[in-house]
Structures are given as structure tokens and as C-alpha cells.
C-alpha positions as CSV (number, residue, x, y, z in Angstrom):
1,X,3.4,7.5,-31.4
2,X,5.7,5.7,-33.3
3,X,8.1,6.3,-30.9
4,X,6.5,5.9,-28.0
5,X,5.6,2.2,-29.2
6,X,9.2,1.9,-29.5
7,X,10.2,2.6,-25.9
8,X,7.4,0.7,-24.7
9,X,8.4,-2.4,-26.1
10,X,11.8,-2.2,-24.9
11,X,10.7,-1.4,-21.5
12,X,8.9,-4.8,-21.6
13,X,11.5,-6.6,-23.1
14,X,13.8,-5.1,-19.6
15,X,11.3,-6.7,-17.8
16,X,10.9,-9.9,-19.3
17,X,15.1,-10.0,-18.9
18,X,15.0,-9.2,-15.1
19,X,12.3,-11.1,-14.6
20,X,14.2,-14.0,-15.8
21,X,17.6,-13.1,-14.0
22,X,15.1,-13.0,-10.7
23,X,15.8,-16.6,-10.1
24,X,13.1,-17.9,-8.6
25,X,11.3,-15.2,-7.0
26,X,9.1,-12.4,-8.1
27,X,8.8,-8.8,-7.0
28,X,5.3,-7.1,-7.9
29,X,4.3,-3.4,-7.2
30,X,0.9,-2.3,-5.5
31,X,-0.1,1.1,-7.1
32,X,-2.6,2.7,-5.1
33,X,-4.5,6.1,-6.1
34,X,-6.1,7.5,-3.0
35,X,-4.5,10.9,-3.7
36,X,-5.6,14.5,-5.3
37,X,-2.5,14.8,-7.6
38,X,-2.2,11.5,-9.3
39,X,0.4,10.3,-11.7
40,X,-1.3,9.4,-15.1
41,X,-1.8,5.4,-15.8
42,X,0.3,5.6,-19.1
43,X,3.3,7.5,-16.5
44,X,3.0,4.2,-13.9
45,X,3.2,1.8,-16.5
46,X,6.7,2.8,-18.0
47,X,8.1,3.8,-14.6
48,X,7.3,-0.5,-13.6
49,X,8.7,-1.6,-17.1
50,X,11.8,0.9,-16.6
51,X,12.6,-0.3,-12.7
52,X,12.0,-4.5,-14.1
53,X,8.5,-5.4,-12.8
54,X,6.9,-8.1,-13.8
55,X,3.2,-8.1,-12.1
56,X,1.8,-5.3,-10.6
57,X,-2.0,-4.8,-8.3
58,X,-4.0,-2.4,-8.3
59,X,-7.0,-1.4,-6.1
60,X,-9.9,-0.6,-9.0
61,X,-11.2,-2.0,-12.2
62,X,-11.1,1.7,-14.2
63,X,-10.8,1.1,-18.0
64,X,-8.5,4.0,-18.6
65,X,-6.0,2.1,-16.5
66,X,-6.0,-1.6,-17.7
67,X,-6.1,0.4,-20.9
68,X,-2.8,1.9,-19.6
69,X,-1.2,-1.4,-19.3
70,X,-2.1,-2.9,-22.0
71,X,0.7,-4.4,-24.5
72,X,3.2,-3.9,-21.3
73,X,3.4,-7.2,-20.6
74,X,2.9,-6.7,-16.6
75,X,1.0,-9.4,-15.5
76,X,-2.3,-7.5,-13.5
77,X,-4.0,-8.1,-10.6
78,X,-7.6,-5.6,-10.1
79,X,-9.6,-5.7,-7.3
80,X,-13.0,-5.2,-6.2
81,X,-13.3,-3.4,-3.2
82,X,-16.9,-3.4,-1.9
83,X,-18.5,-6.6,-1.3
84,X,-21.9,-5.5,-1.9
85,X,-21.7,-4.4,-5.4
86,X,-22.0,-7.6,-6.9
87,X,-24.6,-10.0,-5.4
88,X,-25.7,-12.2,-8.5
89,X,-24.3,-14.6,-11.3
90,X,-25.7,-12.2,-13.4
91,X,-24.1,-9.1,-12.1
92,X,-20.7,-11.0,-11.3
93,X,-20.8,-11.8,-15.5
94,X,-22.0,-8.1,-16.1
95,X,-19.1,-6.6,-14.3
96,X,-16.7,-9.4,-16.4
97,X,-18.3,-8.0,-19.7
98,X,-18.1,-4.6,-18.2
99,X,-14.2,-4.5,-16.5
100,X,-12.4,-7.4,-18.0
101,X,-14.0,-8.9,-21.6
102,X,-12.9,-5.4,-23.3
103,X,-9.3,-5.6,-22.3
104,X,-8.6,-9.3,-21.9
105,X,-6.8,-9.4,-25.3
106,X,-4.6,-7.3,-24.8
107,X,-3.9,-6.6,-20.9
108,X,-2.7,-9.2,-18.4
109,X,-5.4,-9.3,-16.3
110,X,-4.1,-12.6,-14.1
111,X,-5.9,-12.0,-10.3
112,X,-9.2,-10.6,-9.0
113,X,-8.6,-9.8,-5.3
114,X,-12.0,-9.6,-3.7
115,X,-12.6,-6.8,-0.4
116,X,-11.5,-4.8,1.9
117,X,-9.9,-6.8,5.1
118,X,-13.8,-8.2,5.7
119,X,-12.2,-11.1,8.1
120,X,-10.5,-8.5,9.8
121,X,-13.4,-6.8,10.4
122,X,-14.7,-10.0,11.7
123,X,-11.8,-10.3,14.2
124,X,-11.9,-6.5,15.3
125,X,-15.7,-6.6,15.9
126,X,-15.6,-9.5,18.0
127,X,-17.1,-12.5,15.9
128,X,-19.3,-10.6,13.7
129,X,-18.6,-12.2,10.4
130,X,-21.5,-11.0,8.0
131,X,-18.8,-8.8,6.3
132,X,-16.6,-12.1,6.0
133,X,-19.7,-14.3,4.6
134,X,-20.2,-11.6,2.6
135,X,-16.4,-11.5,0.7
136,X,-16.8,-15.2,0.3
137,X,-20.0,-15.2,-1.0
138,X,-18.8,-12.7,-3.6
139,X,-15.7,-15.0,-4.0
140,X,-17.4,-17.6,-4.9
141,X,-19.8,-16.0,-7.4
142,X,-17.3,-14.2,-8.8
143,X,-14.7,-16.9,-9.2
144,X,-17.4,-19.5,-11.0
145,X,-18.6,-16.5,-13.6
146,X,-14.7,-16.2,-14.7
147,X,-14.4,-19.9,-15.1
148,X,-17.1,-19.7,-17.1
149,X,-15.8,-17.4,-19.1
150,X,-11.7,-17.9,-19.0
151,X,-11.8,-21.1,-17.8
152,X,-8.4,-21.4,-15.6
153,X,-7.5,-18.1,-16.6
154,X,-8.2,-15.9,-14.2
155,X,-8.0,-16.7,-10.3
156,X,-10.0,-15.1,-7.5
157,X,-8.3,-14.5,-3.9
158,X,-9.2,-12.7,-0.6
159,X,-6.5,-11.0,0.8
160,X,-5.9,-11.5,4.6
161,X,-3.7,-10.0,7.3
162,X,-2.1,-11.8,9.7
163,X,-4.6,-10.3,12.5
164,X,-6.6,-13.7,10.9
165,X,-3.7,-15.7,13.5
166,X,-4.2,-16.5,16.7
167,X,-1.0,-14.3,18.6
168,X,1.6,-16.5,18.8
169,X,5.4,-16.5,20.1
170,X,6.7,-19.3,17.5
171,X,4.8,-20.0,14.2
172,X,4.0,-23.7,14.9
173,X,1.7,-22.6,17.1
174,X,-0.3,-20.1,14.7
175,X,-3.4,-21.4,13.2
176,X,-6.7,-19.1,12.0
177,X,-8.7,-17.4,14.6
178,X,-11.9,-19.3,15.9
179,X,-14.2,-17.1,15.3
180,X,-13.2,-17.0,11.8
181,X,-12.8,-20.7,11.2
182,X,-15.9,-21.7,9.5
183,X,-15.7,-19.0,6.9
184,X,-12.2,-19.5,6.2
185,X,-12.7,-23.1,5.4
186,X,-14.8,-22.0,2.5
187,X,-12.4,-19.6,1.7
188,X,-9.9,-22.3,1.4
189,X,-12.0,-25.1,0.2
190,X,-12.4,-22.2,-2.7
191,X,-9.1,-21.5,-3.4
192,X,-8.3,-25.2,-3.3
193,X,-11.3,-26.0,-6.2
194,X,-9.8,-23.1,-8.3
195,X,-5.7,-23.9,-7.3
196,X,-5.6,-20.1,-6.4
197,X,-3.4,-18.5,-4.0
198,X,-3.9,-18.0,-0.3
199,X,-2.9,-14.4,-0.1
200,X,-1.0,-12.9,3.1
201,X,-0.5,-9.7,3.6
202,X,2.5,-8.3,6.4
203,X,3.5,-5.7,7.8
204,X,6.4,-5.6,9.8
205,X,6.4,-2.3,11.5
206,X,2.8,-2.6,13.2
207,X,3.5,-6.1,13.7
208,X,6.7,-5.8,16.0
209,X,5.6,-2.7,17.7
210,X,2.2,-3.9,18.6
211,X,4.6,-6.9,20.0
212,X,7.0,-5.4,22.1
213,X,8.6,-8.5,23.3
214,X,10.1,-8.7,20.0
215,X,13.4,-6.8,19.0
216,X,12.7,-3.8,16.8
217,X,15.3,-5.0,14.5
218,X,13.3,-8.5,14.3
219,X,11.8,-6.1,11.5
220,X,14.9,-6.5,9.2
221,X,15.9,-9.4,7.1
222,X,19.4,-8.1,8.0
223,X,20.1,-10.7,10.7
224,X,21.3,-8.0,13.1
225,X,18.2,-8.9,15.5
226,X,19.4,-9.9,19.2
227,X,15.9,-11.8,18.7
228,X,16.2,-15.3,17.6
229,X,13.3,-17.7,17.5
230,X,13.8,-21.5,18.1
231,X,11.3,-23.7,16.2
232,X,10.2,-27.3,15.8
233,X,11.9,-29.4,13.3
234,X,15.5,-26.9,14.0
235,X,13.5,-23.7,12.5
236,X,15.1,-20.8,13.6
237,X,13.6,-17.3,12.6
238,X,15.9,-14.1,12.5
239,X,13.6,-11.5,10.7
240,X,9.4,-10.7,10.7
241,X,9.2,-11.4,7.2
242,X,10.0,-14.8,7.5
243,X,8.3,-15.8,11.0
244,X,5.0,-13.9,9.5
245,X,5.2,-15.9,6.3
246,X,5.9,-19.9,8.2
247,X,3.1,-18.3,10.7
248,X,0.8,-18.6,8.0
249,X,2.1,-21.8,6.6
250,X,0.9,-23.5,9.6
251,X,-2.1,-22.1,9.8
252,X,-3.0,-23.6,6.4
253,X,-1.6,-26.8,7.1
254,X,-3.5,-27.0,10.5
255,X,-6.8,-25.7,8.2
256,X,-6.3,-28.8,5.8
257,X,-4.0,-26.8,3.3
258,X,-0.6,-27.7,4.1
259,X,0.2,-27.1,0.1
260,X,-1.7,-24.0,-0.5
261,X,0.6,-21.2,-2.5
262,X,1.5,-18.2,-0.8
263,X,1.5,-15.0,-2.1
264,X,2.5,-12.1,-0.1
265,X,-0.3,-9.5,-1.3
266,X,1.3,-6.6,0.6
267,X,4.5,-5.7,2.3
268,X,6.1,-2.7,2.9
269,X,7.7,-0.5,5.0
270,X,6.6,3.5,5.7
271,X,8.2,6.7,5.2
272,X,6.5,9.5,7.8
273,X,4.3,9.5,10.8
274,X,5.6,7.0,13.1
275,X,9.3,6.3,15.4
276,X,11.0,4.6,12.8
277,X,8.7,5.2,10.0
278,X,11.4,7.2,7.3
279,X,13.5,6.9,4.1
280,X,16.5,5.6,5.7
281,X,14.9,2.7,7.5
282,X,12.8,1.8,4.2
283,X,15.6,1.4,2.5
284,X,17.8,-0.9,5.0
285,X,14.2,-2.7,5.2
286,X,13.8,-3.4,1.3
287,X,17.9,-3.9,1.0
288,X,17.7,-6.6,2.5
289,X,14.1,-8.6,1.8
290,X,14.1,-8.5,-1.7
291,X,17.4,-9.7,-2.5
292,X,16.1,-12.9,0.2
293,X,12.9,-12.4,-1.6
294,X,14.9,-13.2,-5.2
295,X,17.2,-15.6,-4.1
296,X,14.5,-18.5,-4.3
297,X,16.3,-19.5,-0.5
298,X,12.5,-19.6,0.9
299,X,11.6,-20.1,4.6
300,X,12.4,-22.7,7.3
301,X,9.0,-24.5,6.5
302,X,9.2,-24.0,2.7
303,X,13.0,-24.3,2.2
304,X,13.9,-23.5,-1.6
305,X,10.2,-22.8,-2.3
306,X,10.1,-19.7,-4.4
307,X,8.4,-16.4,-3.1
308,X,6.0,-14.1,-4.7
309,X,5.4,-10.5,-2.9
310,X,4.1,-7.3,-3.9
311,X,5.5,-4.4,-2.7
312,X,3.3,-1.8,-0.8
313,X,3.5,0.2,-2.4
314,X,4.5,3.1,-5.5
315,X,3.4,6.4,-4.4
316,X,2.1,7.6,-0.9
317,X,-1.7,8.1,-0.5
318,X,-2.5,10.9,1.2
319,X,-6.5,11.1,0.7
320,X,-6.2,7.4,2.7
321,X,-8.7,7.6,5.0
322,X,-6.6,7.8,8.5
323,X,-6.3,5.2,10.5
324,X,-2.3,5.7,11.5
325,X,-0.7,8.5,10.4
326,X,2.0,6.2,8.6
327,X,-0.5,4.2,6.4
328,X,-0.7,7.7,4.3
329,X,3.5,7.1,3.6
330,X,4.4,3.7,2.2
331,X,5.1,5.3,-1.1
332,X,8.7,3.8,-2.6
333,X,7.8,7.5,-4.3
334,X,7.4,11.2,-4.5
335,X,4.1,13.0,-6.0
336,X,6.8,14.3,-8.8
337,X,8.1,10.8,-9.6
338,X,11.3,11.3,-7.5
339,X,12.7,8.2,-5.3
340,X,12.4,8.9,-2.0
341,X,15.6,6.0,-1.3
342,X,17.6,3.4,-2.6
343,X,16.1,0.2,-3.8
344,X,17.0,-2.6,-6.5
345,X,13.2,-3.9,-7.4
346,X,15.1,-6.2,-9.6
347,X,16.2,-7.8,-5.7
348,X,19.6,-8.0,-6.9
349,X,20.7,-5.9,-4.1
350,X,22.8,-3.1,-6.0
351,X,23.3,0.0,-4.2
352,X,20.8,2.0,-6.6
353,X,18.1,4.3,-6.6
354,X,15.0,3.7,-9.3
355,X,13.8,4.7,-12.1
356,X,12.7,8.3,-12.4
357,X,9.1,9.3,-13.6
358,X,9.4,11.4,-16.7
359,X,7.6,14.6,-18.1
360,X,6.7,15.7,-15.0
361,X,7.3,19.6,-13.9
362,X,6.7,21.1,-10.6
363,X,4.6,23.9,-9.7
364,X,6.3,27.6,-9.5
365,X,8.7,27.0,-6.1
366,X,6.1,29.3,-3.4
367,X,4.8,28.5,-0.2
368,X,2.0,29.1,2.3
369,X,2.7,30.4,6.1
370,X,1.5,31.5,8.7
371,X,2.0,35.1,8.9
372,X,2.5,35.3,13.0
373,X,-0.5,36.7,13.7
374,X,-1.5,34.6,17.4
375,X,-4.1,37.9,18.1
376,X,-7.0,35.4,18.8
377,X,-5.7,31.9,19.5
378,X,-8.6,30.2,18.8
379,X,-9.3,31.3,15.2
380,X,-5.4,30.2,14.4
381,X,-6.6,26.5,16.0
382,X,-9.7,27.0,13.9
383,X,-7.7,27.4,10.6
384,X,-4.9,25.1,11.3
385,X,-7.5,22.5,12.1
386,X,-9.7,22.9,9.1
387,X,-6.6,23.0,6.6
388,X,-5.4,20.0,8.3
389,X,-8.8,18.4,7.8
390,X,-8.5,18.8,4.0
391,X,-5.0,18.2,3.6
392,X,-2.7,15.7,4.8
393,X,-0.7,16.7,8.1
394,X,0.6,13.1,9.2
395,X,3.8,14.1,9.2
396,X,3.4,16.5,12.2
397,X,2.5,13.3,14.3
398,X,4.9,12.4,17.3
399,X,7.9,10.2,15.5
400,X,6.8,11.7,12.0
401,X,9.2,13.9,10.2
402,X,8.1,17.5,11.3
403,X,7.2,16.0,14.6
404,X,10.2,18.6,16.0
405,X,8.4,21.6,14.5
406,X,7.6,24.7,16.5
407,X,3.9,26.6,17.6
408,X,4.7,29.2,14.3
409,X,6.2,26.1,12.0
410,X,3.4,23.9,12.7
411,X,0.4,26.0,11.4
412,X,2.9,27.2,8.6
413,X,3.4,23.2,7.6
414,X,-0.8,22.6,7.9
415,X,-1.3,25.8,5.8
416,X,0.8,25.0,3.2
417,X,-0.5,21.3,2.4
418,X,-3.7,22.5,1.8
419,X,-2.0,25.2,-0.4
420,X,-0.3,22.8,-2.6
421,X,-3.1,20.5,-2.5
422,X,-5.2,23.7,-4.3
423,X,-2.4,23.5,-6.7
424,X,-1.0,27.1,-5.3
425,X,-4.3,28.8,-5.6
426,X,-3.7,32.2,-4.1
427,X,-7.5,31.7,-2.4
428,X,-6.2,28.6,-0.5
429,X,-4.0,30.9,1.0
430,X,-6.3,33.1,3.3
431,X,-6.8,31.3,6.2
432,X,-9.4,34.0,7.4
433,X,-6.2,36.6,6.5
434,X,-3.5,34.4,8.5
435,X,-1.9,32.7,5.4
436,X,0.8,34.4,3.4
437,X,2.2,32.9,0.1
438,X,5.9,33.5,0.4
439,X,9.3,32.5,-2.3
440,X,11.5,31.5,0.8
441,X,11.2,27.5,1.4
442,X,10.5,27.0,5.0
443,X,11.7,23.5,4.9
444,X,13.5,22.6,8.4
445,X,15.8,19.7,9.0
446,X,14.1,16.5,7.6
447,X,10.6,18.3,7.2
448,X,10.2,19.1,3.9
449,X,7.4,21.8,2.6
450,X,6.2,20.3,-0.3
451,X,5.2,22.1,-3.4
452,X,2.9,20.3,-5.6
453,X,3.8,18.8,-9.6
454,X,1.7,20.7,-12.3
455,X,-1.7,19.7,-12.4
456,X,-2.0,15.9,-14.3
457,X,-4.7,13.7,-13.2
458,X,-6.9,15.2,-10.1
459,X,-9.9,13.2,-8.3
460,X,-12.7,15.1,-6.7
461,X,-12.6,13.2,-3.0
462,X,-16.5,14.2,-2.2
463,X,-17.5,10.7,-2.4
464,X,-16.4,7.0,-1.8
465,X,-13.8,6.4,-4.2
466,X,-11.5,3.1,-5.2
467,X,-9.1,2.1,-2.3
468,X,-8.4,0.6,0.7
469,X,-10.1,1.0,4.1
470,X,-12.3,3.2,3.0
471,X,-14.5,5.0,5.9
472,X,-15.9,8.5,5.7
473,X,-12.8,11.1,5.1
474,X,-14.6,13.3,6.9
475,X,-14.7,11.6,10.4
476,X,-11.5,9.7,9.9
477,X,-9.5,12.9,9.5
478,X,-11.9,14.5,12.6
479,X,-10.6,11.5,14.8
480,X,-6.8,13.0,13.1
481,X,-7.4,16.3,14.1
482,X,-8.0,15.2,17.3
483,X,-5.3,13.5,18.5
484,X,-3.5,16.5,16.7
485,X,-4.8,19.3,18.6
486,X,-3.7,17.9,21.4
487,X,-0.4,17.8,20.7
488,X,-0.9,21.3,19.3
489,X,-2.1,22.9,22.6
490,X,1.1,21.8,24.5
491,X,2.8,23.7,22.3
């Protein structure tokens, strides 16, 4: 223990020191946990001291992980997903004795993010904003019980995407969606009577292909884009990042909050299930944003203003209820703790990989396949549906990295996801007798055949759970399987 104590204080001390040699901006981590096969708190917590970072979020409130960070020195942001579970003063001060008072002491508990995208709920369902009165209502409640409690301490926030702008072709033109206006003036007057931040969240692969007028290198802070964007006042905008970012700082200063803070609660670019979603774009992506990120350079409208982001995000999620097959893959890691690229969290811009994860061990290297057996067609569709319903088969989406797979290869992928996801139980191999557990990795080109990491810390998925976006698995992975099949009949 002794020893362990050891390490962990020098991993803290490294990430006071880069910290420090950040200049003026700061690098946090999201660490979500919507998967089977988790990595254990304690595990997370060294692997962010070892790689330098300073502040990390995460999507719960569970004691066994503040516990986890406690003594690191990582300055925490928790969040409270659903809106509805705290409705009074009382409860909103039972949930602080509950979640926070035990581990105050001792863990940096610094931010309370509050819901799940409510305002983007409002925009999406057309100017219903009862979700969205809902989130503030809890903000507020929520943000005076702390005060009374911590005083200045702690700040409250409600993350919001940049579907909360109007669409725009220059960012003096952006300002906050009408039909969201009146709540987010409370949001702001909130934030403005606490001095919290307005969190932002971007994401520059949805946002330039859902605006095709835009260069698909726009994406990159490389300043390779033939897309340049003249502003007001000589702005002129080279990369996403930054338009998304001065898109938001006039919508606060048309709102009344020209000084707000910014901090970027998500950004991030994906691995699998999408053109352009893989390893090798990530990394030119993050090669280039954090080192601007660190710089303390700032944005045309906030020149030499520093910049606070949090990565999205450690490990993928692939229990994520589906919305796009990508928002499964923004993990800067592997279930077994391995890089999946090169990145410098520090945001010094050294041609590295990260940390590894340590002390953890694969699972015996065995695979499920599909034995060949196409006898009755639609008992193979039946199977290869139903694994894909429990498992995670994003990557066999069009642009995804076993998009190229054949009719045999493509069941053979489906069956073995669910395999490893049973943690190579020989049962979750049947597949009504069309599975086959074989030594011979069946890997092809870049579509890798997983095999899971020896059991650590599992969640039973049965019911709603922490995370984001959470809908039913069951339908969202219906809607999925869809869309899949599809594709799987033309096959």
C-alpha cells in the first residue's frame, strides 16, 4: 500500500508540473462508463495522473469513484443526469450530504454539470421546453443548496451544444435559438449570480458534415482548409474549433453576457462508424487542437484569452444507447488500456503515444464465427440480428472500419462481439448451432476482431444506468439493427 501511495503521489506531482508548463490553457478528460467491461476507478485515475491531466468529468456521482480520485489531485467535475431526481431544497441538500459532503475533504469535486442536452431537446422537438425549464429549475436549486453549503466552492453549469445557435455562415451572426431564449436567460442570469461557466460543447465531425458547404478539412486546426471565413472586426476563421467557440461568444454577448467564461465541456473526434471517423484522422485532429488549445493564443474574439476543454473522451462506450454509430467510438482508448493513436494530452505537440493502462490481461486469444452454414437464410438474419442487438456492431456501418466486410465475415464480426462481450463463454457461442469458437484471428485489413480483457468491473445494462443520452437500449439498438439489415440483405 505503501507503495502504491508512493506512485500516486508522484503521479500528481507530474500533473501539477505539466499542468504548470500548459501555459495558459488546460486539457481535461471526460471518462464515460456506458460499457460491460469497464476499467476500474483506481486504473482511470493513475492512467490521467501518468498522461498530465489536471481536471477530469465524469457522467455519475458513484462513491466508489470520487473515492477513486481522491488524494489525486485532479480537479472533478460530476454530473447529474436526470432532471427529475431532485425536485426540492431538501432533496438537492440530501443528495449534497449523500454524493459530495463524504468526499469533499479529500476529492476535488470543483463542477456539478446538471442534464442531459434538455435545450436540445427543446430545439429538436420544436419549442417544447419543459425538459429545458426543468434542467434550470434543477440548476437553480441545486446551485443555492451548494452555496449554502460550500459557499463559492462549488459551481453549477448546464452543458449545451451548439444546436442551441441559430445556423449561421460567420459567427457574428450566431446568437441563441428563439425558442429557447427565455430559458436561457435564466440559465445565464444563473451562471452570472454564481460567476460559473457557460459550458459549450463541439463537435466538429457532425458539425461540418451536417454543413456541407464547409470544407471537410474546416474540421482541423491544421490550417490546410481551402475554407476561410472573413469576419467583422478582420476575424478570419481557418478551423471548426475556433468558428464554433467565437459562434458562441456572440451569442452570449448578444444574450447580455459578453464576459461570460467559456469552457468547452466536450470535444472530440471518433474512431469507427462513420467516413472519416478512425485512428488516423483522430490523431491529425487532436495534433493539432491541443497544442492551439495550450498555447493560451485564444480566438479571434477572445485573442490571448486562455482556453479550457475537456476532451471526449477516454475509453469508447459501446452500451451508448445508439444514435450514430460513431458516438459509441470517441475513446482516445482500447477496452485493455492500449492507445488507439498518437496524442500529447500535455498539448505540447510531441510525436507520442500515451500512457498505457497497467495490470490489465486479456482474455485466452479465441474467437466466434460463423460456421458457413446459409441452409435457412433467415435463421442466420435472425442470429446475426439478435447478437447485434446485444453487442455492439457499429463498426460494420457504411464508412466504419469493417464496413468492406463480406456476407460470411459480417455475421462472423456480429457473432463474435457478443462472444467477447460474454467474456468467451462457450454458450454465447451457439447461435442456434451456427457459431463456432475458433484459435485463428479472423481480423481483415483495419477490422479488427476484438477479444475482451479479463473480467474487472462489469455493469448489468437491464436498466437505466449513468450516462449520456440515455433512451431505452432496447429500441435504440432496434432502430440499429434496422438500418443494418438493410445493408446486410444487399449483400
Amino acid at each position: 500500500m505503501g507503495c502504491v501511495k508512493m506512485i500516486r503521489f508522484a503521479c500528481s506531482l507530474l500533473a501539477v508540473i505539466l499542468f504548470a508548463i500548459r501555459s495558459e490553457g488546460s486539457i481535461g478528460m471526460n471518462w464515460g462508463r456506458q460499457s460491460a467491461q469497464r476499467l476500474i476507478p483506481s486504473t482511470v485515475v493513475d492512467l490521467l495522473l501518468q498522461n498530465g491531466i489536471g481536471d477530469a468529468r465524469i457522467y455519475t456521482s458513484q462513491p466508489d469513484i470520487l473515492e477513486a480520485f481522491a488524494g489525486s489531485g485532479i480537479n472533478l467535475t460530476v454530473q447529474i443526469i436526470f432532471i427529475n431526481f431532485i425536485k426540492t431544497p431538501q432533496e438537492a441538500h440530501d443528495w449534497i450530504g449523500q454524493k459530495i459532503d463524504p468526499f469533499f475533504s479529500t476529492t476535488n469535486i470543483r463542477r456539478v454539470f446538471i442534464g442531459n442536452h434538455e435545450f436540445k431537446t427543446a430545439v429538436m422537438s420544436g419549442g417544447n421546453t419543459s425538459s429545458a425549464e426543468a434542467a434550470v429549475d434543477l440548476m437553480e436549486t441545486m446551485q443555492t443548496a451548494l452555496h449554502d453549503v460550500y459557499g463559492e466552492q462549488i459551481k453549477v453549469a448546464l452543458p449545451q451544444p451548439d444546436c442551441v445557435l441559430t445556423n449561421v455562415t460567420r459567427p457574428s451572426d450566431a446568437e441563441f435559438r428563439s425558442e429557447i431564449k427565455e430559458q436561457m436567460a435564466r440559465h445565464l442570469s444563473l451562471l452570472n449570480q454564481s460567476n460559473a461557466p457557460f459550458v459549450a460543447e463541439i463537435f466538429p465531425i457532425e458539425y461540418v458534415n451536417a454543413h456541407p458547404w464547409l470544407d471537410s478539412s474546416f474540421a482541423f486546426a491544421d490550417n490546410k482548409s481551402k475554407t476561410v471565413i472573413q469576419d467583422i472586426n478582420g476575424a478570419v476563421y481557418t478551423n471548426i474549433f475556433d468558428y464554433l467557440y467565437d459562434c458562441f461568444v456572440w451569442a452570449l454577448r448578444k444574450a447580455g453576457a459578453p464576459d461570460r467564461e467559456i469552457v468547452v465541456g466536450q470535444v472530440g473526434w471518433p474512431t469507427d462508424g462513420y467516413p472519416g471517423a478512425d485512428a488516423a484522422t483522430a490523431e491529425r485532429f487532436y495534433k493539432y487542437l491541443l497544442p492551439h488549445v495550450a498555447s493560451g493564443r485564444g480566438t479571434p474574439m477572445r485573442p490571448g484569452k486562455p482556453i479550457e476543454i475537456f476532451v471526449h473522451c477516454l475509453t469508447d462506450e459501446p452500451k451508448n444507447p445508439f444514435t450514430l454509430p460513431f458516438t459509441r467510438h470517441w475513446g482516445i482508448y482500447r477496452s485493455n488500456g492500449e492507445p488507439k493513436f498518437k496524442i500529447d494530452l500535455s498539448g505540447q505537440g510531441r510525436d507520442i503515444y500515451p500512457a498505457r493502462a497497467k495490470g490489465i490481461m486479456r482474455m485466452p486469444q479465441r474467437w466466434c464465427v460463423f460456421n458457413g452454414d446459409k441452409r435457412d437464410s433467415f435463421k442466420v438474419k435472425a442470429q446475426f440480428d439478435d447478437a447485434c442487438l446485444r453487442a455492439d456492431c457499429t463498426s460494420l456501418s457504411p464508412g466504419g472500419s469493417c464496413s468492406h466486410l463480406d456476407y460470411d465475415k459480417n455475421i462472423s464480426y456480429a457473432f463474435n462481439m457478443y462472444f467477447q462481450s460474454m467474456f468467451q463463454n462457450e454458450t454465447a457461442c451457439e447461435f442456434g448451432g451456427l457459431g463456432e469458437v475458433v484459435p485463428t484471428d479472423p481480423s481483415d485489413g483495419s477490422c479488427v476482431f476484438p477479444v475482451e480483457v479479463v473480467r474487472g468491473q462489469q455493469v448489468n445494462f437491464s436498466g437505466a444506468g449513468e450516462g449520456l443520452y440515455y433512451v431505452d437500449p432496447k429500441y435504440a439498438a432496434m432502430i440499429f439493427i434496422f438500418a443494418l439489415s438493410v445493408f446486410f440483405v444487399l449483400l
